[in-house]
VOBA-1610 file (N, C-alpha, C; in pm, whole numbers, padded with zeros to 5 digits, always signed):
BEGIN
Unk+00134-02798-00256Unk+00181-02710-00362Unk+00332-02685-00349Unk+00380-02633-00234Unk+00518-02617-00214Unk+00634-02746-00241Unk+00560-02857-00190Unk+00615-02974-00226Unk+00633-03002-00373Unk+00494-02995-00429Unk+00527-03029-00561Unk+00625-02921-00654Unk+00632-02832-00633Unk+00720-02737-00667Unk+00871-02784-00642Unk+00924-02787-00510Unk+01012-02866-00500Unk+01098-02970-00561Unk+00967-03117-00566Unk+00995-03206-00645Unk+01019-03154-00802Unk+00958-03039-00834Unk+00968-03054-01018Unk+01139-02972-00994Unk+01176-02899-00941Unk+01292-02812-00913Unk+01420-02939-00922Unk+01371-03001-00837Unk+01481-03141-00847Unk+01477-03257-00940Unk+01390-03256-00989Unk+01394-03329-01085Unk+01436-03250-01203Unk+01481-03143-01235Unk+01567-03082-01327Unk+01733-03053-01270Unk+01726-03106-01140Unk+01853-03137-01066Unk+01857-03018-01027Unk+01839-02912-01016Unk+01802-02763-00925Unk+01825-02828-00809Unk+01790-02690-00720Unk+01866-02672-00599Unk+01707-02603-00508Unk+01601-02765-00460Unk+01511-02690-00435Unk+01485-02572-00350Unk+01620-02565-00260Unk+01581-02527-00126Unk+01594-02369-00171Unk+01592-02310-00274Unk+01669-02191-00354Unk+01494-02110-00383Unk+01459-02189-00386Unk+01311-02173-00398Unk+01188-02186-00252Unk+01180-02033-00209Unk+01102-02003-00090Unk+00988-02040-00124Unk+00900-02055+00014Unk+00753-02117+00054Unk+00642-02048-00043Unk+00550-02043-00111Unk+00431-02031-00206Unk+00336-01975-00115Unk+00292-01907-00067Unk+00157-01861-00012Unk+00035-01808-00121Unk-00067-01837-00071Unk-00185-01736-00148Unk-00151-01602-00115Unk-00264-01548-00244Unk-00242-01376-00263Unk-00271-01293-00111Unk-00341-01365-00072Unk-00406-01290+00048Unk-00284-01293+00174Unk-00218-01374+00125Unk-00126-01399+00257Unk+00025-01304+00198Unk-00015-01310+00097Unk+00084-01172+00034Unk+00059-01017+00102Unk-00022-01037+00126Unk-00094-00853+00137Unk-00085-00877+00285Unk-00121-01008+00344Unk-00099-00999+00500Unk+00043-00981+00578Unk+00093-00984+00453Unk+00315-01048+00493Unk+00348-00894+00497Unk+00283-00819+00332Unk+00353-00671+00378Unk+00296-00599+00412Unk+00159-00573+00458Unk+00083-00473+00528Unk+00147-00521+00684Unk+00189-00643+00683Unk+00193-00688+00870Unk+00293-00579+00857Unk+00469-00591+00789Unk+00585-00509+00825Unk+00510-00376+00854Unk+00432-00290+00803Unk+00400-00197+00833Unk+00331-00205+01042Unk+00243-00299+01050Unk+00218-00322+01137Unk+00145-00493+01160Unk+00225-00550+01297Unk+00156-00660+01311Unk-00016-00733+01313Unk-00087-00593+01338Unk-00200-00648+01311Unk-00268-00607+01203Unk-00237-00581+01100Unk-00259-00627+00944Unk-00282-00741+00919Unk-00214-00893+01015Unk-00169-01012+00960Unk-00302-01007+00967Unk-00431-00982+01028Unk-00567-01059+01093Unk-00657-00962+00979Unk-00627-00868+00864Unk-00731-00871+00791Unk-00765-00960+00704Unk-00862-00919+00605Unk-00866-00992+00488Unk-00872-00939+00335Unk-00914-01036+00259Unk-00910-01026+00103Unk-01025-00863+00095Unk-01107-00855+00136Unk-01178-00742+00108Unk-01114-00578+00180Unk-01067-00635+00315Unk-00941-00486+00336Unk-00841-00448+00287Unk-00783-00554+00187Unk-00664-00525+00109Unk-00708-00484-00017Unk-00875-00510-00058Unk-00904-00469-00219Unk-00960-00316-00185Unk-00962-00290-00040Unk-01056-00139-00005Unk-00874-00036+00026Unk-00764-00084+00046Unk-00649-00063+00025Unk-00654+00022-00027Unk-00624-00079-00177Unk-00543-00111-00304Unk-00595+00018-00384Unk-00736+00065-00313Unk-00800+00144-00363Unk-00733+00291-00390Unk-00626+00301-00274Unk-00565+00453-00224Unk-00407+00454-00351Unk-00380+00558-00358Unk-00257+00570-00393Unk-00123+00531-00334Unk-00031+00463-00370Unk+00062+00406-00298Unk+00122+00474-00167Unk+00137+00604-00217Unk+00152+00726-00105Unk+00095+00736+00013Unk-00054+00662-00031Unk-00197+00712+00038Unk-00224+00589+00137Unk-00134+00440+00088Unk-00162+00341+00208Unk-00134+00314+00323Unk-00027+00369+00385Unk+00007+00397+00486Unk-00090+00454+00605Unk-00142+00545+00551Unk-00274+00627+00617Unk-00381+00554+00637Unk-00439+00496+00506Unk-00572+00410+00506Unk-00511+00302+00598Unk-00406+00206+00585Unk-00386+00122+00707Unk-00410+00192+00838Unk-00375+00270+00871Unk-00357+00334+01023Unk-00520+00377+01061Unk-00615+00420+00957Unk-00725+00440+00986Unk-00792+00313+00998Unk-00746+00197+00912Unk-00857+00091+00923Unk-00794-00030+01031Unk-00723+00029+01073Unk-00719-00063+01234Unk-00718+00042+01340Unk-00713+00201+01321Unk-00753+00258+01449Unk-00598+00275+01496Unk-00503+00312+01442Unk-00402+00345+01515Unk-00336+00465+01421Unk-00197+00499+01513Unk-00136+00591+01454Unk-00039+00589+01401Unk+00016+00660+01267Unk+00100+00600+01220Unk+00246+00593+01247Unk+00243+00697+01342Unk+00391+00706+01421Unk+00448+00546+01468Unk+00299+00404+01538Unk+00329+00299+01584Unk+00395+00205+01439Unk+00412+00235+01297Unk+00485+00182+01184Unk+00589+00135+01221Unk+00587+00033+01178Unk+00738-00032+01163Unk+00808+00029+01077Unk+00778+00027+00937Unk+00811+00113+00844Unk+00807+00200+00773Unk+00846+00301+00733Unk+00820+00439+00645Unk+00747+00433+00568Unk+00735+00358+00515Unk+00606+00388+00385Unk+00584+00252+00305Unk+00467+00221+00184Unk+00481+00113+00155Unk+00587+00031+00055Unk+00689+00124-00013Unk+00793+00056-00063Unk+00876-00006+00061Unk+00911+00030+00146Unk+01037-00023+00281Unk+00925-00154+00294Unk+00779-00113+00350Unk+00753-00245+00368Unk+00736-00377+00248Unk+00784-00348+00123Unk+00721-00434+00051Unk+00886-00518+00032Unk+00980-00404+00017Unk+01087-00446+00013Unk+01123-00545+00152Unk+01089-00518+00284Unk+01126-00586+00430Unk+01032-00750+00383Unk+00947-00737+00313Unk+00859-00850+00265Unk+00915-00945+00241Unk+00958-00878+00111Unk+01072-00963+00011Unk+01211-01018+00107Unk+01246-00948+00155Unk+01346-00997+00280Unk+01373-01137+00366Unk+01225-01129+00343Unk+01136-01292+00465Unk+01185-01371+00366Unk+01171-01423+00190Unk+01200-01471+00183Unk+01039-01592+00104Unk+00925-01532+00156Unk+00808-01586+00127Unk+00820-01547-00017Unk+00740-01610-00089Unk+00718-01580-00203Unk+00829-01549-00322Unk+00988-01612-00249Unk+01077-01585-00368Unk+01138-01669-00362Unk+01217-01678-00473Unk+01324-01804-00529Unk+01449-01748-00604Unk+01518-01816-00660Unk+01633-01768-00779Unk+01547-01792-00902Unk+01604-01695-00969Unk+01563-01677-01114Unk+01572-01829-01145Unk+01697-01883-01155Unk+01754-02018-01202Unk+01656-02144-01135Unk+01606-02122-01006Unk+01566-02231-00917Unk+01394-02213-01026Unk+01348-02130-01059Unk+01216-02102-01111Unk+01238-02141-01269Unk+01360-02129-01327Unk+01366-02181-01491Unk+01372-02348-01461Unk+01447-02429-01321Unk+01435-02553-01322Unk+01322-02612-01337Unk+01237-02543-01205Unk+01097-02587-01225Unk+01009-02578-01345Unk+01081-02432-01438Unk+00955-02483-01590Unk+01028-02621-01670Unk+01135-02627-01659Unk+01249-02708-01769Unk+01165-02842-01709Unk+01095-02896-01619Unk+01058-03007-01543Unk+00920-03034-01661Unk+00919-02928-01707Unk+00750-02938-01769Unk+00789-02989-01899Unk+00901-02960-01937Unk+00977-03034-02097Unk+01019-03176-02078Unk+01131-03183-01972Unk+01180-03342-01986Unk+01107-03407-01879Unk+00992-03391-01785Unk+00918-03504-01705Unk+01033-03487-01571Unk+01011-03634-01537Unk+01131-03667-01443Unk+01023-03699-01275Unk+00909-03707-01320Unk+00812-03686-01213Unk+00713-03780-01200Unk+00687-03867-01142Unk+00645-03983-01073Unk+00494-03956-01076Unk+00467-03873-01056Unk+00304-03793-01033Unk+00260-03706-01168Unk+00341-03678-01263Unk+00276-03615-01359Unk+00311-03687-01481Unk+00260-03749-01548Unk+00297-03789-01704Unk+00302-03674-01818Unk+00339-03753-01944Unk+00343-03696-02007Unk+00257-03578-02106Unk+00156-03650-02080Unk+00052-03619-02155Unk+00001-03443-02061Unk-00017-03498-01950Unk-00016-03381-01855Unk+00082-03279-01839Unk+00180-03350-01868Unk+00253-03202-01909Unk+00233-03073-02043Unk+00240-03182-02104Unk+00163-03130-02278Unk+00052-03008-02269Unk-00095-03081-02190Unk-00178-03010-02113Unk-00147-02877-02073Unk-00085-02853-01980Unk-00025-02775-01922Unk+00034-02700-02003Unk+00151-02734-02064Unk+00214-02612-02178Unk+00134-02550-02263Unk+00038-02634-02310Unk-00066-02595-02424Unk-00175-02448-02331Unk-00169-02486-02233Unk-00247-02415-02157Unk-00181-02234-02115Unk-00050-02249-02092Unk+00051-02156-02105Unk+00075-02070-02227Unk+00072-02146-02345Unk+00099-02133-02469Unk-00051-02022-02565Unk-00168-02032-02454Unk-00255-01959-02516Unk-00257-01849-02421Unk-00201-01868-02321Unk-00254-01769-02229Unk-00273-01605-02277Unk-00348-01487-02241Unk-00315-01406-02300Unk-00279-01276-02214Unk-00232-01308-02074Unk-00154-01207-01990Unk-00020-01222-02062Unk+00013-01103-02035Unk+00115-01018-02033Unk+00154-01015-02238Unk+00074-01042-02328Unk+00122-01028-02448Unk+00210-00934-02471Unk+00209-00823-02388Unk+00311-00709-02447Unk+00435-00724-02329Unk+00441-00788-02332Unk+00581-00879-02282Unk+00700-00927-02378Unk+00738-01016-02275Unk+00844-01117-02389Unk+00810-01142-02501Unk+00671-01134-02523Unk+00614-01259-02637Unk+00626-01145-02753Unk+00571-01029-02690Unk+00577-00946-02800Unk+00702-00867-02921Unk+00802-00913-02786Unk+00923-00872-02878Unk+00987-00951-02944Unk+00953-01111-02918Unk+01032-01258-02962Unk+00928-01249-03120Unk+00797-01172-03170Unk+00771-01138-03296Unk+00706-01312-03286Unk+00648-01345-03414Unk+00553-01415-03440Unk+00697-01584-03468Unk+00801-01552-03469Unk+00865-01664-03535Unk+00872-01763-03402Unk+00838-01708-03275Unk+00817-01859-03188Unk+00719-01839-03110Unk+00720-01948-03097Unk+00573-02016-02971Unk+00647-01991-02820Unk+00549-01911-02715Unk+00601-01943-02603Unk+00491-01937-02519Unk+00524-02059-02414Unk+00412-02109-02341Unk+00483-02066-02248Unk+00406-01957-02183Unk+00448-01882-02060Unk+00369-01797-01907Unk+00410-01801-01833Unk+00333-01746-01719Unk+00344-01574-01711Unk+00295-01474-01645Unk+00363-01340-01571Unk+00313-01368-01462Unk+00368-01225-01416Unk+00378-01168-01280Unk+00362-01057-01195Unk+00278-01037-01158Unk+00290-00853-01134Unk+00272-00801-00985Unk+00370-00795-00935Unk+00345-00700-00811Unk+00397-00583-00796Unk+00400-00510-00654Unk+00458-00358-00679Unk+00595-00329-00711Unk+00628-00287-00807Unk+00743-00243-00861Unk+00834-00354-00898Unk+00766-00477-00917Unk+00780-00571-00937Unk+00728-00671-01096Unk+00776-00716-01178Unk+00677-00785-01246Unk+00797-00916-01331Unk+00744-01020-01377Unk+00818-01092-01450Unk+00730-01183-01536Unk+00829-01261-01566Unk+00790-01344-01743Unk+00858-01469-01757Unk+00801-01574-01799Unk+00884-01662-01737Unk+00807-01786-01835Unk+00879-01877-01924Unk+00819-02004-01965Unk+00895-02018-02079Unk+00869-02108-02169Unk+00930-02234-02260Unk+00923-02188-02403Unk+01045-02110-02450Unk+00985-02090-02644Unk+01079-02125-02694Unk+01021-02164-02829Unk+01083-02259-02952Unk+01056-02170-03071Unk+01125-02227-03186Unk+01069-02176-03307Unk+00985-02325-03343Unk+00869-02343-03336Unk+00800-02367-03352Unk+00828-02535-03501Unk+00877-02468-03627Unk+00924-02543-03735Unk+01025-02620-03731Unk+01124-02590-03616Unk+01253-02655-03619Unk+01244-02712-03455Unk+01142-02722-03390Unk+01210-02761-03284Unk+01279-02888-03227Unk+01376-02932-03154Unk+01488-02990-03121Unk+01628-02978-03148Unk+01576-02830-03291Unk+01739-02809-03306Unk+01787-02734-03221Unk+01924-02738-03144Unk+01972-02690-03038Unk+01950-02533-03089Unk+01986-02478-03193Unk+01992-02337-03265Unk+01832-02274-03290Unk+01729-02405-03220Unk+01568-02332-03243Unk+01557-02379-03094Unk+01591-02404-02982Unk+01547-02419-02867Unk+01443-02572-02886Unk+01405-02590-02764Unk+01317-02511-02685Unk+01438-02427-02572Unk+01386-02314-02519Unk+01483-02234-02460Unk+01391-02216-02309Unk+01395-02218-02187Unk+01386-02188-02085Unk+01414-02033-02052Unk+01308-01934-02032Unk+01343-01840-02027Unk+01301-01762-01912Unk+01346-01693-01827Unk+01311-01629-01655Unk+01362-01485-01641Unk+01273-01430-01673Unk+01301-01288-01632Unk+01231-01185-01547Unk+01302-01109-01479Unk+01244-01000-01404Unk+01275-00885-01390Unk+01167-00780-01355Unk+01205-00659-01387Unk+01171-00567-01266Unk+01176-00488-01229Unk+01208-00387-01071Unk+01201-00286-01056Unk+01175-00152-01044Unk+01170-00004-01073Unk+01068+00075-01054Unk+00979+00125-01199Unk+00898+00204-01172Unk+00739+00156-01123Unk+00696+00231-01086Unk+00526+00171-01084Unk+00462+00134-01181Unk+00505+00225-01301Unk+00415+00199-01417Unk+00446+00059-01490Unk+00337-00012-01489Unk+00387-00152-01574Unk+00387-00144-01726Unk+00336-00037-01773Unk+00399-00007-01935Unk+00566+00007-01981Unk+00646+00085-01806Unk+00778+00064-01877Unk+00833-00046-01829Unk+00768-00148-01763Unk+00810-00300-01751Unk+00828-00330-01868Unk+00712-00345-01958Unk+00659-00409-02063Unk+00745-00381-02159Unk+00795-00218-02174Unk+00882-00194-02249Unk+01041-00262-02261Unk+01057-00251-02171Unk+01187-00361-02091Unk+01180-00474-02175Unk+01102-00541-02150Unk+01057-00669-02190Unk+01076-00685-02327Unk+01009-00615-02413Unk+01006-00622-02537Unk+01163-00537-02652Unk+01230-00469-02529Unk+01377-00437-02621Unk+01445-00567-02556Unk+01443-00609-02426Unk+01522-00770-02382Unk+01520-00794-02525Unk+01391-00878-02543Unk+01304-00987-02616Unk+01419-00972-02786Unk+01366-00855-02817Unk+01413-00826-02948Unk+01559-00876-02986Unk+01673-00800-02865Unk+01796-00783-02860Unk+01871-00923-02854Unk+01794-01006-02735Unk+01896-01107-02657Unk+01835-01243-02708Unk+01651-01246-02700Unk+01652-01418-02667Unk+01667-01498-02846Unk+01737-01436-02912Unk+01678-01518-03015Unk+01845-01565-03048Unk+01953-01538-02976Unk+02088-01578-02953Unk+02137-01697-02910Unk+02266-01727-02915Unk+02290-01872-02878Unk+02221-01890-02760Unk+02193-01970-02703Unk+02185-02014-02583Unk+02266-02018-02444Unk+02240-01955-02350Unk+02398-01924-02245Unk+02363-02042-02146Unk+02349-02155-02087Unk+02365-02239-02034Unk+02245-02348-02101Unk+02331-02479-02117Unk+02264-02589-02146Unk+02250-02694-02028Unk+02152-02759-02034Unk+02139-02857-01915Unk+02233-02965-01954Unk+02252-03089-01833Unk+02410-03184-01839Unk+02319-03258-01896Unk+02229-03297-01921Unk+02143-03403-01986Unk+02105-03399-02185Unk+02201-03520-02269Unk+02163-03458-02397Unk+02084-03494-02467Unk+01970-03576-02362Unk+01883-03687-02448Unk+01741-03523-02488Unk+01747-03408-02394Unk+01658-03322-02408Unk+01663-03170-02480Unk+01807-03152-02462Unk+01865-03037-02532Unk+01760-02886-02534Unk+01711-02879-02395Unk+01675-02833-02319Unk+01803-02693-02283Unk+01800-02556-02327Unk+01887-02470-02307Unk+01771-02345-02235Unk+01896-02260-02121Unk+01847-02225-02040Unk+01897-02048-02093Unk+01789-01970-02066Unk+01854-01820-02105Unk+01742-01739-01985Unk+01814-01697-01918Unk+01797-01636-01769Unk+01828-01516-01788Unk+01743-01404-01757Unk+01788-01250-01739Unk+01722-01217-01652Unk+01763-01073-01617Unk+01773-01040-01498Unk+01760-00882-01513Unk+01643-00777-01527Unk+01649-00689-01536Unk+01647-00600-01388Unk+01727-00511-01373Unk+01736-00486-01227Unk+01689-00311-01228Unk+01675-00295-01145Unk+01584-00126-01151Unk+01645-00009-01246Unk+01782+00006-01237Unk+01870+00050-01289Unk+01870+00032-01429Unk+01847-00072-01503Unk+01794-00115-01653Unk+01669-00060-01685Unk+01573-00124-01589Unk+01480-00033-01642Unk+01433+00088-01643Unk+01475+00151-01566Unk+01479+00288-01571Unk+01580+00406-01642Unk+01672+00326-01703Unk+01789+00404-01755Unk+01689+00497-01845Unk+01795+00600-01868Unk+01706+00737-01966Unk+01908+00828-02048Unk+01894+00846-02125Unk+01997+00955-02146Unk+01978+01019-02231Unk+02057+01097-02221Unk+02052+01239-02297Unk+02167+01240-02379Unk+02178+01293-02526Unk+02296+01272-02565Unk+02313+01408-02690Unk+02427+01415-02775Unk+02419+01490-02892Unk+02499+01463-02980Unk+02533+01411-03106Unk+02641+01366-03178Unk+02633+01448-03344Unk+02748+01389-03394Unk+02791+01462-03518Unk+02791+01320-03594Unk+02725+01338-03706Unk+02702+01206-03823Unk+02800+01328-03929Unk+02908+01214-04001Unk+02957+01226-04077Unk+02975+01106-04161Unk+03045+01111-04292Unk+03058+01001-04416Unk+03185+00908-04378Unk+03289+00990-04360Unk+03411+00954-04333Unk+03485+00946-04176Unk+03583+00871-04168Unk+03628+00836-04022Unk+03771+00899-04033Unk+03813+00973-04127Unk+03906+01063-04140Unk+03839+01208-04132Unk+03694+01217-04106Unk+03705+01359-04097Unk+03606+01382-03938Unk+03605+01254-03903Unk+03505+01218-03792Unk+03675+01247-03680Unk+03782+01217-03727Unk+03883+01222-03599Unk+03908+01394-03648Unk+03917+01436-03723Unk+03987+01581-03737Unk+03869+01691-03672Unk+03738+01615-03686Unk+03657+01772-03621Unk+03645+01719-03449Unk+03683+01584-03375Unk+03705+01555-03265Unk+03820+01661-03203Unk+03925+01655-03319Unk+04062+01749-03242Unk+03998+01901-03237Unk+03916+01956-03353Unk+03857+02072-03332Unk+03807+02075-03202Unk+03723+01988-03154Unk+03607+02011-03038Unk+03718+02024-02900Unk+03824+01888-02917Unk+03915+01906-02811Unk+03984+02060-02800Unk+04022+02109-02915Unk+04067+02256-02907Unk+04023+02334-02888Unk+03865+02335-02835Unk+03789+02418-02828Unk+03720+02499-02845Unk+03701+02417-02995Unk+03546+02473-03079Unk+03418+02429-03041Unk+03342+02479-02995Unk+03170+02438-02956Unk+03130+02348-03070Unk+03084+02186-02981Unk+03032+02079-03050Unk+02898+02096-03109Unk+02828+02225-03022Unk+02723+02213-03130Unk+02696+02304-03234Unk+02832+02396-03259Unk+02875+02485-03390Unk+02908+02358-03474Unk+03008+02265-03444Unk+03047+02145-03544Unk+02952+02099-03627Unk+02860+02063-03501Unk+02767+01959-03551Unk+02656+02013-03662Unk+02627+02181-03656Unk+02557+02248-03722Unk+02640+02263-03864Unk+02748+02289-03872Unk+02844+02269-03947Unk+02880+02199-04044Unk+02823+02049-03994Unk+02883+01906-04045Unk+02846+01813-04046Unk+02734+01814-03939Unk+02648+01655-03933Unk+02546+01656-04046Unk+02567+01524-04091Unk+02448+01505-04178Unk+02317+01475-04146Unk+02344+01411-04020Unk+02196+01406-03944Unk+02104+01533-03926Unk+01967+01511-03909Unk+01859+01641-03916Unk+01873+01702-03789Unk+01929+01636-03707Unk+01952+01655-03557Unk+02079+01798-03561Unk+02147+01773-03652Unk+02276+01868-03665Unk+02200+02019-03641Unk+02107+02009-03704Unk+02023+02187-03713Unk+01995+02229-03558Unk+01994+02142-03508Unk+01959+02153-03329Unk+02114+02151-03214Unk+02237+02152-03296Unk+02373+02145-03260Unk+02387+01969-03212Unk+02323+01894-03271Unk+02292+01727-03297Unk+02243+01686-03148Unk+02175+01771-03104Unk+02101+01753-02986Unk+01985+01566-03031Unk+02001+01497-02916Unk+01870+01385-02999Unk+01775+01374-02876Unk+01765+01456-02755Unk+01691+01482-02657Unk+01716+01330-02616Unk+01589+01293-02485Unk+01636+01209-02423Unk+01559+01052-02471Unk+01661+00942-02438Unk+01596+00796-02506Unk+01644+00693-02397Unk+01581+00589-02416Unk+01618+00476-02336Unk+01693+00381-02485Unk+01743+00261-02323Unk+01806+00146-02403Unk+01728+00075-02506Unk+01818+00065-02620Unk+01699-00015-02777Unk+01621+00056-02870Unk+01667+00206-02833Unk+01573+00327-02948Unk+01653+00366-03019Unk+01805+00363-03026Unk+01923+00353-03103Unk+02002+00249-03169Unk+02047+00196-03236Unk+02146+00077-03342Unk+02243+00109-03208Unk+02222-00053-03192Unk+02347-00141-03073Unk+02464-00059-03057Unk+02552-00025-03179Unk+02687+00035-03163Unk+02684+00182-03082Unk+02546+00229-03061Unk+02488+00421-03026Unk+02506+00355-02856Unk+02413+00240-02858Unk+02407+00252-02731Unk+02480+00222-02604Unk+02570+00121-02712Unk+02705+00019-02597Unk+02766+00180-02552Unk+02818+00280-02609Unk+02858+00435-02596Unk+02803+00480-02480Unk+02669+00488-02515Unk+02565+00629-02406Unk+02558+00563-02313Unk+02516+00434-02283Unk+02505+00346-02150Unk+02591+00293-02080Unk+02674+00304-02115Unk+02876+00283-02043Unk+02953+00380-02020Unk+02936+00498-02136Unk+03060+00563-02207Unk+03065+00703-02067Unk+03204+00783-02045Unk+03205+00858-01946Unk+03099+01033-02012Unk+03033+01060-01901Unk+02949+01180-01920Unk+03043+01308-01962Unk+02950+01376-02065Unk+03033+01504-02078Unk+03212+01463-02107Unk+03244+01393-02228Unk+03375+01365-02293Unk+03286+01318-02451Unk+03347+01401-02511Unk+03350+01370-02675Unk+03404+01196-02702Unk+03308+01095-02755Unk+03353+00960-02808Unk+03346+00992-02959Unk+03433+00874-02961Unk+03416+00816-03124Unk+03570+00844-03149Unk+03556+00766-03318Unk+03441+00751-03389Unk+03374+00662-03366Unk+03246+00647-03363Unk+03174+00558-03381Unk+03071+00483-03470Unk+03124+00352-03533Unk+03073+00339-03684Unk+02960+00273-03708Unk+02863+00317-03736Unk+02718+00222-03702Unk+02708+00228-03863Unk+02589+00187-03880Unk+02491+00170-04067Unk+02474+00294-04114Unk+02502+00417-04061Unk+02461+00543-04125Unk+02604+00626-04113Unk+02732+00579-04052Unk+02846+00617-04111Unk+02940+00637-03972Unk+02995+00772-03961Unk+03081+00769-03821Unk+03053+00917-03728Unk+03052+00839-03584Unk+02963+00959-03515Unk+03068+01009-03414Unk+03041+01138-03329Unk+03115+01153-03244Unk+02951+01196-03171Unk+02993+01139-03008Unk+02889+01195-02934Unk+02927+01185-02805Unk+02855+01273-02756Unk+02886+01337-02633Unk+02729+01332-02519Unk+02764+01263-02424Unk+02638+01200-02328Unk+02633+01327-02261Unk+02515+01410-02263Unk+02503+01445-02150Unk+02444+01450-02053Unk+02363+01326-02020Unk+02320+01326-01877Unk+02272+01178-01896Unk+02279+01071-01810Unk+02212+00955-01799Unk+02170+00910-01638Unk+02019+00866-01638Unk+02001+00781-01514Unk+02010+00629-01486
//
């Protein structure tokens, strides 16, 4: 298995060695229950499903009871340090990029041991699958086909395979597109999913950001990378909707002079939000028009912006709090 993995990695001219060793699931649960303690490595598939059973909080303990020791003898604090010391080893991971080579292998061949037809197989097989629908797939909307894998471990999950628009494909501007993403953060895999589906919406249906050197396949590669910090972002914000960008800078100099923004905004915003001093409570990335959010997710905390001119006119807003 590891081999053949390899070989498909290089035969998209990847960089196999970028891509760590494959173990079964069981040898997953043996890699990070061991960091907690070395003799974890010697359970099995049924002590890790009598685990899995406890609250993440709660495994630490159930390990220490079901080998009879104490938990002071831990290697590590709890089960995030060990899952993270896991990931460390190096088992079970690769580069984003080394894992888009290996699907791109399933488009142009290049492989001595698999024909064509078998590849076909295979995509078709991807292409129905029905994990993770509220994923990528769900935000890329019905206009393409994508034959794709997931992924789910703790605080961990990803998405990863081959979409086209379906009617046009080979045009460089309909893919097929190579796509690898992952996501990191909370426990809950609903706000993975969510992740997934503002990505999906926002980014993959854009040019293409790296093409392979080969033009007989036109094969383009779009790699993201959601990191804990993305998915978990949250902010808080309050702004003033007005018509004009001449009266959007004159009630800014008010606020700088030190009139209360949310007297203004009660004042002046046309938004329904204005009645609340344009309070919009708290939102994540993709629940606002692009121009709201490049602001709240960059812009400095507690300082009046703008103007800022989106489809409903010109805003001034003021972040106040983001994670």
């Amino acid at each position: 298995m590891n081999a053949r993995a390899r070989r498909m990695v290089d035969a998209s001219n990847g960089q196999p060695e970028h891509l760590g060793p494959i173990s079964k699931l069981v040898e997953v649960r043996q890699g990070v229950y061991g960091q907690l303690h070395p003799e974890a490595r010697q359970l099995g598939g049924l002590d890790f499903i009598a685990l899995r059973q406890h609250r993440v909080n709660q495994r630490p303990a159930a390990l220490a009871q079901a080998l009879d020791i104490g938990e002071g003898s831990f290697e590590q604090p709890d089960y995030d340090h060990a899952f993270d010391a896991y990931e460390a080893t190096g088992e079970n991971v690769g580069t984003l990029r080394a894992y888009g080579d290996l699907l791109a292998s399933l488009h142009h061949g290049g492989m001595d041991d698999v024909n064509a037809e078998q590849r076909q197989t295979l995509l078709a097989i991807m292409q129905r699958t029905k994990s993770g629908e509220r994923r990528l797939k769900q935000g890329m909307g019905s206009g393409l086909t994508f034959a794709h894998k997931t992924g789910t471990q703790h605080r961990r999950s990803c998405d990863a395979g081959i979409a086209s628009r379906a009617s046009q494909a080979g045009d460089a501007a309909h893919g097929p597109w190579v796509i690898v993403a992952c996501a990191r953060g909370p426990l809950s895999v609903q706000a993975h999913e969510r992740a997934w589906r503002v990505w999906a919406k926002r980014c993959v249906i854009a040019v293409p950001w790296v093409t392979t050197s080969s033009e007989r396949d036109k094969l383009a590669y779009r790699i993201g990378f959601f990191i804990k910090e993305f998915v978990m972002a949250r902010a808080s914000a309050r702004h003033i909707l007005v018509s004009s960008e001449e009266q959007c800078n004159a009630l800014k100099q008010e606020i700088e002079n030190g009139r209360d923004f949310a007297d203004v905004a009660k004042q002046h915003s046309s938004c329904p939000s204005g009645r609340q001093g344009g309070d919009l409570g708290s939102f994540g990335p993709g629940q606002m028009v692009p121009e709201f959010d490049k602001v709240v997710f960059s812009g400095e905390l507690n300082k009046v912006h703008g103007p800022v001119q989106t489809q409903f006119g010109y805003h001034l807003l003021e972040i106040t709090s983001r994670t």
